[in-house]
Short mmCIF file of the C-alpha atoms (twelve columns), coordinates in Angstrom:
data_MODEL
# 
_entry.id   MODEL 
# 
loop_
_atom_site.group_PDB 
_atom_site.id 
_atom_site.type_symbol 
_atom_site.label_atom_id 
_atom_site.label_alt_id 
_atom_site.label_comp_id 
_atom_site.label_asym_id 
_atom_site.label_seq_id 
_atom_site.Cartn_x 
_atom_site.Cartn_y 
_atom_site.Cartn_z 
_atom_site.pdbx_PDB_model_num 
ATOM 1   C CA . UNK A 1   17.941  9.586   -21.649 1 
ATOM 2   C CA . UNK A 2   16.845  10.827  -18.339 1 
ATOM 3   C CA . UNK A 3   14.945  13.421  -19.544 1 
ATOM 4   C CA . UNK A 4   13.278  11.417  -21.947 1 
ATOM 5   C CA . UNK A 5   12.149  9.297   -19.158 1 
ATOM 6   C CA . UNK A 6   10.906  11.764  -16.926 1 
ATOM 7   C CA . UNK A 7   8.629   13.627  -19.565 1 
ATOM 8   C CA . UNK A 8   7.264   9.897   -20.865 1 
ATOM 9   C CA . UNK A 9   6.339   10.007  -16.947 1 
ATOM 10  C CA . UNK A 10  4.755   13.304  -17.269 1 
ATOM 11  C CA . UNK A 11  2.841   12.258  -20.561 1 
ATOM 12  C CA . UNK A 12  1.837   8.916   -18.640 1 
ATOM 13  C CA . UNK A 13  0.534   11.264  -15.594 1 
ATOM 14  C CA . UNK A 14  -1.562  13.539  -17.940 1 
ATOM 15  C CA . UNK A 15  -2.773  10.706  -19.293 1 
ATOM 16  C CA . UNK A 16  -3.756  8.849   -16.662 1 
ATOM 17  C CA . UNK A 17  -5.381  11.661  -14.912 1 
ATOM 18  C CA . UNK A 18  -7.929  13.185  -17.529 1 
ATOM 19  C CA . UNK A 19  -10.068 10.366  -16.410 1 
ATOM 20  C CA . UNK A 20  -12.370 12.218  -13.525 1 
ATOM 21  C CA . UNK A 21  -15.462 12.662  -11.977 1 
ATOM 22  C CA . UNK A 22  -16.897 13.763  -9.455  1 
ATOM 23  C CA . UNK A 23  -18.347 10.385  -7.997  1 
ATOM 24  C CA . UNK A 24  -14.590 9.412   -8.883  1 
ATOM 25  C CA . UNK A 25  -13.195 12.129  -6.716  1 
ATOM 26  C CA . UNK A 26  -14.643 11.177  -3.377  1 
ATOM 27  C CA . UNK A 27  -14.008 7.567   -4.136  1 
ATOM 28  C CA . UNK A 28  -9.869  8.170   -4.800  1 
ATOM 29  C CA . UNK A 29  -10.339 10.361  -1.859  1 
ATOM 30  C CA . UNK A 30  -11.114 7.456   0.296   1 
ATOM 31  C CA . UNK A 31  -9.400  5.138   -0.961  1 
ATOM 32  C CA . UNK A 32  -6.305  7.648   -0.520  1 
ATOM 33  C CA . UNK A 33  -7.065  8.319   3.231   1 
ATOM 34  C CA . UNK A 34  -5.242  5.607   5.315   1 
ATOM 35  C CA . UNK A 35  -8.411  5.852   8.098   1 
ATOM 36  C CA . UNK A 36  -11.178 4.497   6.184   1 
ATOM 37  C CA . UNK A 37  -8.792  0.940   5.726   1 
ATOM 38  C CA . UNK A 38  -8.819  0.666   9.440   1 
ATOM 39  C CA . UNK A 39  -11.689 -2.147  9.264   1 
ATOM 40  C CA . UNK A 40  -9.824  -3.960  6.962   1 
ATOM 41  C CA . UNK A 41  -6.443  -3.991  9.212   1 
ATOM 42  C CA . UNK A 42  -9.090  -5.234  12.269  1 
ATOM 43  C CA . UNK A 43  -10.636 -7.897  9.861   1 
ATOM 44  C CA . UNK A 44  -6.689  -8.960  9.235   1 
ATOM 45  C CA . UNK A 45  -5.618  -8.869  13.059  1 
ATOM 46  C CA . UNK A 46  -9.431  -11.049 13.439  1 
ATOM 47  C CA . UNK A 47  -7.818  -13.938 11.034  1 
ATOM 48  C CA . UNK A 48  -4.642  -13.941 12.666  1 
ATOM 49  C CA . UNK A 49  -5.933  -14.023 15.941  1 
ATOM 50  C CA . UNK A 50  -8.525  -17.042 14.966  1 
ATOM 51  C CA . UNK A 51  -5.926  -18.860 13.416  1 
ATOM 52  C CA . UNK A 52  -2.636  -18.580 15.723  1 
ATOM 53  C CA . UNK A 53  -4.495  -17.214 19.372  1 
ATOM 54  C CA . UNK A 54  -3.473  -13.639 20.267  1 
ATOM 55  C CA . UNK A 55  -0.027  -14.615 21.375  1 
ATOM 56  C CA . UNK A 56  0.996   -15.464 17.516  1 
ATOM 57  C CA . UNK A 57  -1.133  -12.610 15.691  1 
ATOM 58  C CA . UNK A 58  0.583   -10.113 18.743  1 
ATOM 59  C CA . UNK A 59  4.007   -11.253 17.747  1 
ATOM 60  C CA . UNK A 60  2.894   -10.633 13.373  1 
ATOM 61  C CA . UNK A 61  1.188   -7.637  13.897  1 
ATOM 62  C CA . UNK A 62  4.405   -6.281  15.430  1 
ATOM 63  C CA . UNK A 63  5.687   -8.022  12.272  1 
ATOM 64  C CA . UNK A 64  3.592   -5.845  10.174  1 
ATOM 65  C CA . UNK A 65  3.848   -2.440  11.986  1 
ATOM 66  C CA . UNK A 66  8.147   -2.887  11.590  1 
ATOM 67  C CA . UNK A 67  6.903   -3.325  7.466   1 
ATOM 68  C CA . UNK A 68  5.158   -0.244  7.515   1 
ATOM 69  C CA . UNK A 69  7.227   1.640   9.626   1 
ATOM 70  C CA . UNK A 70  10.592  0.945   7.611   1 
ATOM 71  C CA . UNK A 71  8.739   1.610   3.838   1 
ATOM 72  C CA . UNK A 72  7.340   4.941   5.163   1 
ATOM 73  C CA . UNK A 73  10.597  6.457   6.916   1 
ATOM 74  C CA . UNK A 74  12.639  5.090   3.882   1 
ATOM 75  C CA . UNK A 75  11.008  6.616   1.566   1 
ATOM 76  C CA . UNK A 76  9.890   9.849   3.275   1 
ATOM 77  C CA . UNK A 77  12.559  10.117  5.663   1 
ATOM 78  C CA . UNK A 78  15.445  9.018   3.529   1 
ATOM 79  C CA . UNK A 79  14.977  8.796   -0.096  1 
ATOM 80  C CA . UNK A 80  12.777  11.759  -0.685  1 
ATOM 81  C CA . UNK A 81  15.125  14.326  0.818   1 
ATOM 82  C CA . UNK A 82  17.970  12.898  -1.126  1 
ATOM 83  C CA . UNK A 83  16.287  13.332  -4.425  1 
ATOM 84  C CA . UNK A 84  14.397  16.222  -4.253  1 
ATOM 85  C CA . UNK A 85  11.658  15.595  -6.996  1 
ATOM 86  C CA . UNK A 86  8.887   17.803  -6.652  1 
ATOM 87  C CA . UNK A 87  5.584   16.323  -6.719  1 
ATOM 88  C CA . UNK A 88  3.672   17.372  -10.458 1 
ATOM 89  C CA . UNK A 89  1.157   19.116  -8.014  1 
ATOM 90  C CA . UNK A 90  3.812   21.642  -7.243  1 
ATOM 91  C CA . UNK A 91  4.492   24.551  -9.202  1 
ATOM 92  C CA . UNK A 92  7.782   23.978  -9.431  1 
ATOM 93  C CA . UNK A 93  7.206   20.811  -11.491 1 
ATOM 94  C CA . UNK A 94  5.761   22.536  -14.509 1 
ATOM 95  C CA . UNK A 95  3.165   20.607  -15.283 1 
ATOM 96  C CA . UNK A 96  0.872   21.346  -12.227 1 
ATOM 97  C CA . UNK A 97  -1.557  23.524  -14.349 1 
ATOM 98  C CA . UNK A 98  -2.674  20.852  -16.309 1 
ATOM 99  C CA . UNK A 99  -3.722  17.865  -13.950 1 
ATOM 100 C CA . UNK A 100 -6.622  17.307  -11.790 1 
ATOM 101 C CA . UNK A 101 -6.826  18.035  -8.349  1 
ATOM 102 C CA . UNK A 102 -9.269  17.058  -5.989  1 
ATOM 103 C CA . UNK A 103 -10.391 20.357  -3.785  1 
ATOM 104 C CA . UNK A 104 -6.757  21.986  -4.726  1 
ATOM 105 C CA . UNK A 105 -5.280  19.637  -2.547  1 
ATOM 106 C CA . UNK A 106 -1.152  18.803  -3.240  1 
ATOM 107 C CA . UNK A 107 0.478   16.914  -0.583  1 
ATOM 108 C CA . UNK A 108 3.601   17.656  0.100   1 
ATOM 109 C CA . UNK A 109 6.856   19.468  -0.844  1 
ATOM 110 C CA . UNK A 110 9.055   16.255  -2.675  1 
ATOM 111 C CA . UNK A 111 6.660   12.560  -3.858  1 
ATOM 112 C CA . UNK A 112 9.349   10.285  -4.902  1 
ATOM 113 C CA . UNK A 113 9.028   6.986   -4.076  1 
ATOM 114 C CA . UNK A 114 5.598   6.992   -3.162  1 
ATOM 115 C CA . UNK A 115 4.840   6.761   0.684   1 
ATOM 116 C CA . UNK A 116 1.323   5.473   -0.069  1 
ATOM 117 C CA . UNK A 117 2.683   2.801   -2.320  1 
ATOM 118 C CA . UNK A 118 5.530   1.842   -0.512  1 
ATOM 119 C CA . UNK A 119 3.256   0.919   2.706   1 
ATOM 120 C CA . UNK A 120 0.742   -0.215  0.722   1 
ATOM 121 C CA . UNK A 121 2.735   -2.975  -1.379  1 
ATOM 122 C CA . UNK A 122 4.939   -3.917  1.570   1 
ATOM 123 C CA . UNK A 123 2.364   -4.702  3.445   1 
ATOM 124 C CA . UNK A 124 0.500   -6.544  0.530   1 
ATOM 125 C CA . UNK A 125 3.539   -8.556  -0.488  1 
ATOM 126 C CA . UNK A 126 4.298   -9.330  3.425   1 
ATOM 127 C CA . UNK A 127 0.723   -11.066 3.729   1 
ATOM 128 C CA . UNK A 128 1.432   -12.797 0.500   1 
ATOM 129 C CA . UNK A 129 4.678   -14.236 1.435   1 
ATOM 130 C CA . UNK A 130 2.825   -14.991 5.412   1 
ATOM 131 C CA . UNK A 131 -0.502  -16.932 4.533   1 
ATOM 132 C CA . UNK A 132 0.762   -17.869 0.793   1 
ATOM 133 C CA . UNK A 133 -3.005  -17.725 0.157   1 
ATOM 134 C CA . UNK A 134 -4.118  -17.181 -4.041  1 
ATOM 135 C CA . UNK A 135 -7.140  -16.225 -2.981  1 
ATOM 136 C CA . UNK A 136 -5.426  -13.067 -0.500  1 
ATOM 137 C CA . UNK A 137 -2.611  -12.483 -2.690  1 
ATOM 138 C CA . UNK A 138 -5.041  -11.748 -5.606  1 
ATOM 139 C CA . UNK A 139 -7.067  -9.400  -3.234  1 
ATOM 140 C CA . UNK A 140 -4.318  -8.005  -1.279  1 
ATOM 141 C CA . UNK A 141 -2.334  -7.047  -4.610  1 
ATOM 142 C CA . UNK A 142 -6.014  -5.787  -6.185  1 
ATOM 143 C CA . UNK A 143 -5.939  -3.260  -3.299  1 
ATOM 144 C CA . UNK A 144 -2.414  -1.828  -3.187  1 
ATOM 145 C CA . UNK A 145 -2.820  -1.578  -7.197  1 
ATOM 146 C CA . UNK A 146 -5.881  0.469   -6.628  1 
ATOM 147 C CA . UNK A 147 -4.120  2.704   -3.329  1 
ATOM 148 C CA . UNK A 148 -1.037  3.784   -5.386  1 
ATOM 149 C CA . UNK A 149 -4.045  4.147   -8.571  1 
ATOM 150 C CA . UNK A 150 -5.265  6.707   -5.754  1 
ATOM 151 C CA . UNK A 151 -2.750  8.925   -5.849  1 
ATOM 152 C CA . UNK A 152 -1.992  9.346   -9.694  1 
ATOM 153 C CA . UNK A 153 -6.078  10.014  -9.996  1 
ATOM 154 C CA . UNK A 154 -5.249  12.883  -7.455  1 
ATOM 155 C CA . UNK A 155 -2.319  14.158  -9.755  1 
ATOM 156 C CA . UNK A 156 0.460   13.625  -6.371  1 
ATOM 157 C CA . UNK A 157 2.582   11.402  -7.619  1 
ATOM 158 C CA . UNK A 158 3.991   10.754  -10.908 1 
ATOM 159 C CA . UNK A 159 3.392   6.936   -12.203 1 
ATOM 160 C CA . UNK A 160 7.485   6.147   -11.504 1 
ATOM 161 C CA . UNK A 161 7.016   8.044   -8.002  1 
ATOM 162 C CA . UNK A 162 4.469   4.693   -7.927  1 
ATOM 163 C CA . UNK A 163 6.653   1.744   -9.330  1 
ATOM 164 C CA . UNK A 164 9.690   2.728   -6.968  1 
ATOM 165 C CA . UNK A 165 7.553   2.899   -4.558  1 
ATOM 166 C CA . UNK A 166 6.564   -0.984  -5.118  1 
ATOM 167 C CA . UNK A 167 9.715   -1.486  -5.209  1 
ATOM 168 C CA . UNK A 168 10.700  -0.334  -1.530  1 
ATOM 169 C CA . UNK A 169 7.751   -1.924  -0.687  1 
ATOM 170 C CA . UNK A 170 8.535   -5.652  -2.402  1 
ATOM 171 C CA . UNK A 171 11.784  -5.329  -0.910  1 
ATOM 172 C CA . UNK A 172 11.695  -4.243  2.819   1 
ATOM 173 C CA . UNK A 173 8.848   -6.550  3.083   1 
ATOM 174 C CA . UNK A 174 10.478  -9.523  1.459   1 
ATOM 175 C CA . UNK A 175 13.454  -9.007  3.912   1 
ATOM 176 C CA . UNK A 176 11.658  -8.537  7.063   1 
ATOM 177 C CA . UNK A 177 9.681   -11.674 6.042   1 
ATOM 178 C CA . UNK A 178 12.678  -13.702 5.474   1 
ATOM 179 C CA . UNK A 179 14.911  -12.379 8.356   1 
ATOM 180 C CA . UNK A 180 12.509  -12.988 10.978  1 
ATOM 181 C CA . UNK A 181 11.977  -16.878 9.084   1 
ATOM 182 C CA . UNK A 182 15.623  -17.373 9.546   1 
ATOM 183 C CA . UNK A 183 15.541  -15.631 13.533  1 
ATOM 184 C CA . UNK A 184 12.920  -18.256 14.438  1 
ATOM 185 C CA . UNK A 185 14.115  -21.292 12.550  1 
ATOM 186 C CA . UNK A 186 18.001  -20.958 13.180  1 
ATOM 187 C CA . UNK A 187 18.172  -18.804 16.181  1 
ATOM 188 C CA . UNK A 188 14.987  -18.582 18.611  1 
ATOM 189 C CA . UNK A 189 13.912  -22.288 17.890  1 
ATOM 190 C CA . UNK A 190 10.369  -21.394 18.654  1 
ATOM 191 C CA . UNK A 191 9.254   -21.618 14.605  1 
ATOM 192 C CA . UNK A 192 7.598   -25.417 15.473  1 
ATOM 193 C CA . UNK A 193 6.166   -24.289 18.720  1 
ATOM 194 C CA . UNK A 194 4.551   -21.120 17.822  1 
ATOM 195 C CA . UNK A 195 4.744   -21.611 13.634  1 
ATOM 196 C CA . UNK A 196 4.334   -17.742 13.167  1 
ATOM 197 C CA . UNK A 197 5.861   -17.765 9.627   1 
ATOM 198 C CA . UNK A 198 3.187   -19.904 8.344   1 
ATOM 199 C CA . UNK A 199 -0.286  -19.152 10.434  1 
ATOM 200 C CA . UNK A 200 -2.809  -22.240 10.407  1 
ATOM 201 C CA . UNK A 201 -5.541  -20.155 8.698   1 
ATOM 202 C CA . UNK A 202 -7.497  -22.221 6.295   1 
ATOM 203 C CA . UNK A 203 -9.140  -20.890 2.984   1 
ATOM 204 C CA . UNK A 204 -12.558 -20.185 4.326   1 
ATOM 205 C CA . UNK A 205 -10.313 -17.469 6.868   1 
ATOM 206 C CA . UNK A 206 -8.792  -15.849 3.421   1 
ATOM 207 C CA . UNK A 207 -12.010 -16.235 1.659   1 
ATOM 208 C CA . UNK A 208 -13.895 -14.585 4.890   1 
ATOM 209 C CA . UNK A 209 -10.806 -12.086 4.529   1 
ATOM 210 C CA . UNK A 210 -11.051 -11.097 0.752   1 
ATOM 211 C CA . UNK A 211 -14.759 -10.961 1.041   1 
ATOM 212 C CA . UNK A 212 -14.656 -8.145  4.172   1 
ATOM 213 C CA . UNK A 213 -12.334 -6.243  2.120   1 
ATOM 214 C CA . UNK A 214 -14.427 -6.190  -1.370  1 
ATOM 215 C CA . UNK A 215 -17.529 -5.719  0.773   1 
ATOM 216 C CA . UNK A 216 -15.623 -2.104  2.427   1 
ATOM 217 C CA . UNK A 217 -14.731 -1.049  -1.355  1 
ATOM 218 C CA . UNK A 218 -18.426 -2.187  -2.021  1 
ATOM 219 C CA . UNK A 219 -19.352 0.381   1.116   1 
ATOM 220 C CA . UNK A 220 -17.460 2.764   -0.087  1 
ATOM 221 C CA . UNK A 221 -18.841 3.236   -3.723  1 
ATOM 222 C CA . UNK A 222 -22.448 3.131   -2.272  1 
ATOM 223 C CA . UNK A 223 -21.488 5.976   0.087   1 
ATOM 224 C CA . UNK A 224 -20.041 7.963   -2.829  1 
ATOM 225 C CA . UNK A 225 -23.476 8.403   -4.851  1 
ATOM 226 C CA . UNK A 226 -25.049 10.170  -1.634  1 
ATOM 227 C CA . UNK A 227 -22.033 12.546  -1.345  1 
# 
């Protein structure tokens, strides 16, 4: 059964990866690189900071950094040296031959989970859970789709090496969300005085929000037909 699993994920892979271009390329390569989202993360700390003060958005960007930092040394750290699964860019997975790369580039040695998706969802489904905005979560989930999309385009990871990566993701974030809810409501009594698990940022914040971040994606198209 395993093995019919794993080549379904291979077929999936192939599949999903025929689709190129070369506009394409440069956009997944963006997309891919964690630098160019560093406006984005400033546009996020901006929200926070007009909605709580810079006390408040400190103590949640710490809050955020602990989300990231736990997805990325769980899954590269932890769970990709204990199953060894060679990325399909490899030689060693058999398959590297066929797929798509862009500039002959393969990442590294072992891909599953997914780094990329594992930060990217966790922090997506942490800013769901902390401004419980429809508007964000729609964006926010948009984006880490299109981030873990990144990296099957650039035949690195294999589509499961993606959905377990969500899955580290969804889970670290939902219980660093919920453990710190619980520290400042039961233990630190400082929840009503500093109300950090649910920021006063109103809709025209998450609207101002989603819009900076389609506008970026916007940029970066653009700046892909000059390349």
């Amino acid at each position: 059964m395993l093995e019919s699993i794993l080549n379904s994920d291979s077929r999936l892979l192939l599949f999903l990866n025929q689709f190129h271009s070369h506009f394409w390329d440069h956009f997944m390569w963006l997309v891919a690189n964690k630098w160019t989202w560093i406006p984005l993360y400033i546009l996020i700390l901006y929200i926070m900071q007009r909605g709580q003060g810079w006390k408040k958005a400190a103590i949640a960007l710490v809050a955020f950094a602990l989300v990231i930092a736990c997805t990325d040394q769980l899954c590269g750290s932890v769970l990709r040296p204990f199953f060894h699964r060679y990325r399909p860019s490899q030689v060693q997975s058999g398959i590297s031959s066929l797929l798509h790369l862009i500039d002959g580039y393969k990442g590294g040695k072992y891909g599953f989970p997914s780094c990329h998706a594992a930060n990217s969802f966790g922090l997506a489904f942490f800013l769901v859970l902390y401004f419980k905005s429809r508007i964000l979560s729609i964006f926010i989930m948009v984006w880490a789709v299109l981030v873990s999309y990144s990296r099957i385009y650039m035949g690195v990871h294999y589509p499961s090496d993606i959905v377990v990566g969500m899955l580290v993701g969804f889970a670290v974030s939902t219980l660093i969300y919920f453990t710190l809810k619980w520290l400042y409501a039961s233990r630190l009594q400082i929840a009503a005085q500093y109300n950090i698990i649910h920021p006063c940022c109103t809709q025209q914040h998450m609207l101002f929000l989603s819009f900076g971040g389609i506008l970026l994606i916007f940029a970066m198209l653009v700046t892909c037909f000059f390349i």
